[in-house]
C-alpha positions in Angstrom: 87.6 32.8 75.8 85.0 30.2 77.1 86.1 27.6 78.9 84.5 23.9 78.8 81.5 24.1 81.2 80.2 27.9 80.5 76.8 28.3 79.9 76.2 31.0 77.0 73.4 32.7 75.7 72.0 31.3 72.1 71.8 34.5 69.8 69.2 33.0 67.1 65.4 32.2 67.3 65.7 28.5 66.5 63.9 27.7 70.5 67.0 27.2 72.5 67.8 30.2 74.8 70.6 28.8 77.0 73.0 26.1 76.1 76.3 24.6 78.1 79.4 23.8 76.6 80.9 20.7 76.3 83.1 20.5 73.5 85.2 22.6 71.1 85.3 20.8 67.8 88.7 20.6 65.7 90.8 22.1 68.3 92.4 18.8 69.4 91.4 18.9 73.4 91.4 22.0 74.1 89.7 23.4 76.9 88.7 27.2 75.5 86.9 28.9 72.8 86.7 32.2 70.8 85.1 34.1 68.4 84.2 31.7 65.4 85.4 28.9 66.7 82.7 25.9 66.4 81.6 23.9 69.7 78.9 21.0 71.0 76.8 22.2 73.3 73.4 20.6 75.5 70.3 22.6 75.9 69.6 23.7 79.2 66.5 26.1 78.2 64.7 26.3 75.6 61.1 27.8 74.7 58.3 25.6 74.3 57.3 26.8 71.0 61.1 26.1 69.1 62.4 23.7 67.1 64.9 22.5 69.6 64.1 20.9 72.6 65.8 20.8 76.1 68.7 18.1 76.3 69.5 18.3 72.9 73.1 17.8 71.2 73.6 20.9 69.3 76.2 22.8 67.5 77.0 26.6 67.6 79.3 29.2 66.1 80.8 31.4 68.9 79.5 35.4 67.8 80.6 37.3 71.1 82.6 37.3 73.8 83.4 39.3 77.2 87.2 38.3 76.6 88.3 41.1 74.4 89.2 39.8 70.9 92.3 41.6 69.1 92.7 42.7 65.8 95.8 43.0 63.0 94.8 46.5 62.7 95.9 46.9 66.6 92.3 47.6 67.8 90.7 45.2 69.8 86.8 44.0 71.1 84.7 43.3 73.1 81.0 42.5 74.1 78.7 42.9 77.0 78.0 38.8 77.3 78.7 35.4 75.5 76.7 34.4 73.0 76.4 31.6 70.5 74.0 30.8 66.9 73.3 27.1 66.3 73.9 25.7 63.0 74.1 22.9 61.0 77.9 21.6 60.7 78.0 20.0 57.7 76.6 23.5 56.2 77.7 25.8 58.5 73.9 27.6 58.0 72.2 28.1 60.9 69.2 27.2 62.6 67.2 29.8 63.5 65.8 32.4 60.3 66.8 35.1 62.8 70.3 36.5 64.3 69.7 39.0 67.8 72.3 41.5 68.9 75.7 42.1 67.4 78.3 39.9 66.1 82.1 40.1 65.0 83.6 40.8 61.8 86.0 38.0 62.6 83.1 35.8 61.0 83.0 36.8 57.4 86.5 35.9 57.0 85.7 32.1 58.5 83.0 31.5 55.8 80.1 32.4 58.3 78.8 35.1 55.6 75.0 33.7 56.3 75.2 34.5 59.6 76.7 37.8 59.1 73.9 38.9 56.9 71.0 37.4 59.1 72.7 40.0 62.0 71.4 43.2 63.0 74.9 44.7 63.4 78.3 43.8 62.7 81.4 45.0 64.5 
């Protein structure tokens, strides 16, 4: 779970490398996000080479969490930080051409499949 306020780690090459949330989208005020869940989020790093810049509105995807995520099949997971790919909302593709580290499974069944092939691992 991330709450409003957390600053997580942007998990793409599209020039942002730290972003702070502000917002969950669609969730009707609430205060925390999980895997797959879509949220607003300000640049508060970014390279200088990228296509986003520092103070930008952007929007990301949630891919990991420390909060262990369970499953239906009884198993559950978790990651070693929080991390987030920005995308486009009105396409859900994202931004960058690259995905870094691993991401959740919980993904492909939320129509992220784009993201789940642009990954280096899925779990």
């Amino acid at each position: 779970m991330l709450l409003v306020r957390s600053y997580i780690n942007v998990a793409d090459n599209s020039g942002a490398t730290l972003v702070g949330l502000f917002a969950v989208n669609g969730r009707n005020g609430r205060r925390f996000a999980r895997v797959g869940d879509v949220v607003s989020c300000s640049v508060k790093r970014a390279s200088t080479s990228g296509k986003i810049k520092k103070g930008a509105k952007v929007y990301g995807v949630i891919v990991r969490t420390r909060k262990e995520t369970n499953r239906a099949d009884g198993s559950s997971i978790k990651f070693s930080d929080n991390a987030v790919v920005l995308i486009n909302p009105k396409t859900k593709d994202p931004i960058g051409s690259r995905v870094f580290g691993p991401v959740s499974r919980e993904l492909r069944d939320l129509g992220y499949n784009k993201i789940i092939s642009l990954a280096e691992e899925v779990l």
